[in-house]
PAZAPA-4460 file (N, C-alpha, C; in steps of 0.05 Angstrom, whole numbers, plus 32768, in hexadecimal, padded with zeros to 4 digits):
% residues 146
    n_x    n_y    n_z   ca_x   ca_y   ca_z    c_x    c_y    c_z   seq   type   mol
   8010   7FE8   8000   8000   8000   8000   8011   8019   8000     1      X     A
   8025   8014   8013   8037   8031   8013   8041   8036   7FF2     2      X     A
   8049   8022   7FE7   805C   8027   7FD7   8044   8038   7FBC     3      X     A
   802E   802A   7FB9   8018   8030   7FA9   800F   8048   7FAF     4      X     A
   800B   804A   7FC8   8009   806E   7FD4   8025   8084   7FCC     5      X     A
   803C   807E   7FD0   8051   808A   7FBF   8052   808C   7FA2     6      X     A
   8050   8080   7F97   804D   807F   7F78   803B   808E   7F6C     7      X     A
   8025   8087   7F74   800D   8086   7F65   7FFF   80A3   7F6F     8      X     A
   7FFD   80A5   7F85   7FF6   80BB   7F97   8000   80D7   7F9C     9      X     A
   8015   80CD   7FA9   8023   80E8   7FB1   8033   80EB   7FA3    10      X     A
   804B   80E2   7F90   805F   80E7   7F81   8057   8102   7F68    11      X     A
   803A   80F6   7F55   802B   8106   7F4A   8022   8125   7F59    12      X     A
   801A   8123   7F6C   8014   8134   7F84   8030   814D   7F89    13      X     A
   8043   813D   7F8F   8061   8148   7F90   806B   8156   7F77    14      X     A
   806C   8145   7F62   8071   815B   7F4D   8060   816D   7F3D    15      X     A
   8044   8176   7F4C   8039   818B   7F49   8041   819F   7F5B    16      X     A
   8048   819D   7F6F   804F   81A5   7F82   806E   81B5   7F7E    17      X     A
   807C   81AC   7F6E   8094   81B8   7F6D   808F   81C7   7F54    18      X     A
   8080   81C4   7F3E   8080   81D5   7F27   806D   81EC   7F2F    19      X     A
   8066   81EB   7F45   8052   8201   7F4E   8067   820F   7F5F    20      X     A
   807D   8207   7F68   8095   8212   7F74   80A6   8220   7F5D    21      X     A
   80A6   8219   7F57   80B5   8224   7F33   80A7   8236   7F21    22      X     A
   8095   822F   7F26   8089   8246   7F18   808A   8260   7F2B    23      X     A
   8086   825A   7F41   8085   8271   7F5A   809A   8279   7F5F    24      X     A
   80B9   8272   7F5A   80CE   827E   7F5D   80D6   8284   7F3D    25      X     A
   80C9   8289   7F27   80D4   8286   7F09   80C7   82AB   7F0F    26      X     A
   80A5   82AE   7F19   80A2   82CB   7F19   80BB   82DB   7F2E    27      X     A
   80B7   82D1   7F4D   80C7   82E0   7F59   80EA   82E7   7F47    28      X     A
   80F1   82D9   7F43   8113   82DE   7F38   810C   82EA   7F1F    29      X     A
   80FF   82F0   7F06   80FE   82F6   7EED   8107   830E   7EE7    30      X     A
   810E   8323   7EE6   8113   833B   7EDC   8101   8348   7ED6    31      X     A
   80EA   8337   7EC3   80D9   8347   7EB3   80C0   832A   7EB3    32      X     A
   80B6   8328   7ED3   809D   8319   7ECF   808A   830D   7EC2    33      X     A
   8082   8323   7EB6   8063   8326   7EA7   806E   8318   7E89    34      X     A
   808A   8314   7E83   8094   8312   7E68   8091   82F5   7E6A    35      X     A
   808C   82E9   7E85   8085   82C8   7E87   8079   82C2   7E6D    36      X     A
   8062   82C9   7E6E   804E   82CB   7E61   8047   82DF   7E49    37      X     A
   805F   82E8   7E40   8054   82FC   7E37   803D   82FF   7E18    38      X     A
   8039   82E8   7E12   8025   82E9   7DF8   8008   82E7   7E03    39      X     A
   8003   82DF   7E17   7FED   82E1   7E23   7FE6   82F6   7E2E    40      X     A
   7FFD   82FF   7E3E   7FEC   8318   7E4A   7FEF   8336   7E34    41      X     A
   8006   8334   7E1C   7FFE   8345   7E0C   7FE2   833E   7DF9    42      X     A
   7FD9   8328   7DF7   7FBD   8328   7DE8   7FB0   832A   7DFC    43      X     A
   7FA8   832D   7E14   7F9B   8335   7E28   7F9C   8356   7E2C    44      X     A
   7FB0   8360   7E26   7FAD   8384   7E29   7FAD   838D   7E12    45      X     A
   7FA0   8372   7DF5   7F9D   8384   7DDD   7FB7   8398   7DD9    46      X     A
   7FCF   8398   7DE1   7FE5   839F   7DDA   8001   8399   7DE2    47      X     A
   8018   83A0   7DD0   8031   8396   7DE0   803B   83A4   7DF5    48      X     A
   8046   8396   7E0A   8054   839F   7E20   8064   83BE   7E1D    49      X     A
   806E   83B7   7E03   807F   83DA   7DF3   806F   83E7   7DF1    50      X     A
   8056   83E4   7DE7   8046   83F9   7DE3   8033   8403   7DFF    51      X     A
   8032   83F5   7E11   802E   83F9   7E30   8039   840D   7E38    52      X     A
   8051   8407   7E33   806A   8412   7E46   806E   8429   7E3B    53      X     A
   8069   8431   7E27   806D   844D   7E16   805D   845F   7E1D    54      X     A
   8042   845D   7E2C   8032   846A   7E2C   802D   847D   7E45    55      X     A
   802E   848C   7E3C   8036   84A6   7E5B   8027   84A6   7E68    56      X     A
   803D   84A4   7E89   802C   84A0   7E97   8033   848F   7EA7    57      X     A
   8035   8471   7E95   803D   8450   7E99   8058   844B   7EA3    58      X     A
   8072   8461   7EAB   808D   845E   7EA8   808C   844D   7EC7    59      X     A
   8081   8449   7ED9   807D   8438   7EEC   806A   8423   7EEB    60      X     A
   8068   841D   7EE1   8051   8402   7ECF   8069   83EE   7ED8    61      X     A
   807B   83E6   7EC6   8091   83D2   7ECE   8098   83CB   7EE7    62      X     A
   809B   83DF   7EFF   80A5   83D7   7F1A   8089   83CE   7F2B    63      X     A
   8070   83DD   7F20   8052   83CA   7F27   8058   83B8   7F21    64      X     A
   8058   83A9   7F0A   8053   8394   7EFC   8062   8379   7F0A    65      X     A
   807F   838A   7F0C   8093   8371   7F1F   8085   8370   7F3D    66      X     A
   807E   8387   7F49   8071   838C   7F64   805D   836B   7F63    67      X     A
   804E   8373   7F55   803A   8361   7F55   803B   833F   7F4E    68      X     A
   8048   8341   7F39   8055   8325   7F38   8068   831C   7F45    69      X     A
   8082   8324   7F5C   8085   831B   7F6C   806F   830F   7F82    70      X     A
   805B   8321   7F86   804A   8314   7F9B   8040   82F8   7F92    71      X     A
   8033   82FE   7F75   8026   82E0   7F6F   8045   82D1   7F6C    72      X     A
   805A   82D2   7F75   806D   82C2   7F67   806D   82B1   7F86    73      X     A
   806D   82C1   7F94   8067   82BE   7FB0   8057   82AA   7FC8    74      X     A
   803F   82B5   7FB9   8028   82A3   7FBD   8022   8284   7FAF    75      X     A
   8030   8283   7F98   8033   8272   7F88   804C   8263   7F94    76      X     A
   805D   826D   7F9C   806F   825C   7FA8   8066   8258   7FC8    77      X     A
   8060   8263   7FD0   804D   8255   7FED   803E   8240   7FE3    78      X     A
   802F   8243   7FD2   8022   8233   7FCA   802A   8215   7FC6    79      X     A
   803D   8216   7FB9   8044   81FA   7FB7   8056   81F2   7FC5    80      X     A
   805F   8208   7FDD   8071   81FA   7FEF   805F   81E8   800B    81      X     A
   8046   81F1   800C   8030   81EA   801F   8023   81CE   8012    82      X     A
   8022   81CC   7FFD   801F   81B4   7FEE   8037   81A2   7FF4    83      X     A
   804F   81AC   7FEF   8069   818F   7FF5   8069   8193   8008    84      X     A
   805C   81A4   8027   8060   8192   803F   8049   817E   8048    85      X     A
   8035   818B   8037   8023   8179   8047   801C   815C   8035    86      X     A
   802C   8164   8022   8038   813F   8017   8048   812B   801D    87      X     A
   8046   812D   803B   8050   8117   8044   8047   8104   8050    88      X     A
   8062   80EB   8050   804F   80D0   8050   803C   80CB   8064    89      X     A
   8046   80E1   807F   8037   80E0   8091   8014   80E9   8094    90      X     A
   8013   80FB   8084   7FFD   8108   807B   7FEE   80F7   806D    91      X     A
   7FF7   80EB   804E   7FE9   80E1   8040   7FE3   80C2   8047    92      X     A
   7FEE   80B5   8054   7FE5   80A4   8061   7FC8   80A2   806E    93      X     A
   7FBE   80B8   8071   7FAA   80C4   8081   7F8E   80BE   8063    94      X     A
   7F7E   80B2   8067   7F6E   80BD   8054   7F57   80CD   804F    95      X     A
   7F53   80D7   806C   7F3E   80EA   8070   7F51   810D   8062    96      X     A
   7F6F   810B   8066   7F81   811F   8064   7F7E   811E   803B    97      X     A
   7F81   8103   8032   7F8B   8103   8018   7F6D   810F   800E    98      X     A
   7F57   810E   8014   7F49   8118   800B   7F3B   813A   8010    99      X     A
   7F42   813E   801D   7F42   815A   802B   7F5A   8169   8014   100      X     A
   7F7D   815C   8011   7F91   8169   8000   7F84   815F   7FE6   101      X     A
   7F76   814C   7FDF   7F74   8153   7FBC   7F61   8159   7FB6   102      X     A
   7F4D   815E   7FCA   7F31   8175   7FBC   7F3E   8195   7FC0   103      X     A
   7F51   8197   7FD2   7F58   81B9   7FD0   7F69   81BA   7FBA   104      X     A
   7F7D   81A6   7FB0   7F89   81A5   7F9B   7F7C   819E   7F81   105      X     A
   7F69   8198   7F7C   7F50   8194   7F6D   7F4C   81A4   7F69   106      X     A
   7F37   81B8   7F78   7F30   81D1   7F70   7F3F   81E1   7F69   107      X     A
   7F61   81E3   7F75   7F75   81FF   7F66   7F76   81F5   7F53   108      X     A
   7F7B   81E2   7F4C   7F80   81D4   7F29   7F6F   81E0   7F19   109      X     A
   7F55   81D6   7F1E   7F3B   81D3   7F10   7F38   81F2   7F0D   110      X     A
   7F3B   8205   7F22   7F2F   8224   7F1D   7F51   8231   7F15   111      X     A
   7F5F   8228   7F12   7F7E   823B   7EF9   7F74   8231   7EEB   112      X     A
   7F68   821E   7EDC   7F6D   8211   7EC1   7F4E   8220   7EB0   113      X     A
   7F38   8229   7EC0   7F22   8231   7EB2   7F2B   8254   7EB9   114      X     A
   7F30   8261   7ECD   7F40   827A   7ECB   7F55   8283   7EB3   115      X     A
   7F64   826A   7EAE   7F76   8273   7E91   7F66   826D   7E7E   116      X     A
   7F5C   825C   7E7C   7F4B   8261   7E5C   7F37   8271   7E5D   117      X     A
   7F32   827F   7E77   7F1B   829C   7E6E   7F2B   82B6   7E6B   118      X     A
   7F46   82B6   7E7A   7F59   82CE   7E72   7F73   82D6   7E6B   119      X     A
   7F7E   82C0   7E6A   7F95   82B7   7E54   7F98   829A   7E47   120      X     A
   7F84   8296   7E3A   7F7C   8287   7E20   7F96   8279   7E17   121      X     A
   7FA8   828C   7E05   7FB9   8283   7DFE   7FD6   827F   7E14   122      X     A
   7FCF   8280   7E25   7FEC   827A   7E37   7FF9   8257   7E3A   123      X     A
   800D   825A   7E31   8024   824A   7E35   8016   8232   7E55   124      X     A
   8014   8245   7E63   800F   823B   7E84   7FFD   821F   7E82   125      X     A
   7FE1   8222   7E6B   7FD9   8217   7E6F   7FDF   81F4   7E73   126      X     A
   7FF1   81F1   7E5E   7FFB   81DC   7E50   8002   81D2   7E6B   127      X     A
   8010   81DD   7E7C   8022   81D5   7E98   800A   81D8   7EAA   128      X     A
   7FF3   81DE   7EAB   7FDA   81D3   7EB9   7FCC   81BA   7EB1   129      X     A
   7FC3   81B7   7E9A   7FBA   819F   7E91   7FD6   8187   7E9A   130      X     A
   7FE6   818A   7E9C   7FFC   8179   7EA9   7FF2   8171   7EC3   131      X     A
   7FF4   818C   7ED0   7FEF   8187   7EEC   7FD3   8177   7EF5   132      X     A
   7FBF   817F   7EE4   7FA2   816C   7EEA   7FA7   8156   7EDD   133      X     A
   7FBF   8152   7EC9   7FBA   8137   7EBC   7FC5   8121   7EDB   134      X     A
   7FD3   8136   7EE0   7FE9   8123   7F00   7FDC   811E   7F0F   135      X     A
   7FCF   8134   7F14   7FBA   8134   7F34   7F9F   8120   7F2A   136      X     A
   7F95   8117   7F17   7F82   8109   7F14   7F82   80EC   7F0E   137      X     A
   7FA4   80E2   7F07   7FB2   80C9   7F13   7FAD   80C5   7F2C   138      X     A
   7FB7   80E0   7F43   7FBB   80D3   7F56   7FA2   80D6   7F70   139      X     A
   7F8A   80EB   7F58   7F65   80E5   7F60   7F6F   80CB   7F66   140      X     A
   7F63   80B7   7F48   7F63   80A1   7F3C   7F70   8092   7F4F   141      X     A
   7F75   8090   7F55   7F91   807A   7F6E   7F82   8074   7F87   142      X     A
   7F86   809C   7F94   7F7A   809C   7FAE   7F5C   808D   7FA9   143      X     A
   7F4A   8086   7F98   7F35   8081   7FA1   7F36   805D   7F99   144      X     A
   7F43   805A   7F93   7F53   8037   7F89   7F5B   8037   7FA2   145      X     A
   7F6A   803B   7FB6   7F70   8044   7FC9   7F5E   8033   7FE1   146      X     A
***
């Protein structure tokens, strides 16, 4: 059982958990955040970032922009650092616990993945969400084999 609960379960679990860490330290360190992404969120402001930035007025637009995406880089890395602790064997052993962590992980999955396709459509991100639910719904699938 342990070993089936490692594999199948939490391993899947774990490496959502760290690309949600990576992505959370990829905003904080970046230079130029918002450029993560940047085809999405320029078809989202109907214009390019240059032409943003040109427009008087905007010459502090850039140090917002980082302002702000540090925080989500932040929260995003909390995020998945609260996830790899409470993936442990001690926890998930628990199955009143495994179900409590993959309906809250359920739902963040499930509400990024319908949030980007209502406001950045074309983002890159998505591709690396459908990952993450393709993982987390192995290790649904398991826990209730389980």
């Amino acid at each position: 059982m342990e070993n089936k609960l490692n594999r199948f379960i939490k391993y899947p679990v774990l490496i959502i958990s760290v690309v949600i860490c990576i992505s959370g330290i990829r905003w904080l360190i970046s230079p130029e955040p918002w450029i993560l992404d940047q085809v999405a969120n320029e078809e989202r402001l109907a214009m390019t970032f240059n032409e943003l930035f040109l427009i008087e007025g905007n010459d502090t637009l850039g140090a917002y922009l980082k302002q702000i995406y540090r925080f989500l880089g932040l929260y995003v890395l909390g995020t998945g650092l609260i996830l790899l602790v409470f993936a442990s064997n001690k926890f998930f052993k628990n199955k009143s616990f495994r179900n409590k962590y993959l309906s809250v992980l359920g739902i963040l999955l499930f509400s990024n993945i319908l949030l980007a396709y209502f406001w950045i459509p074309s983002s890159h991100f998505i591709y690396i969400m459908w990952g993450a639910i393709l993982l987390y719904l192995g290790s649904l699938y398991n826990h209730t084999k389980l």
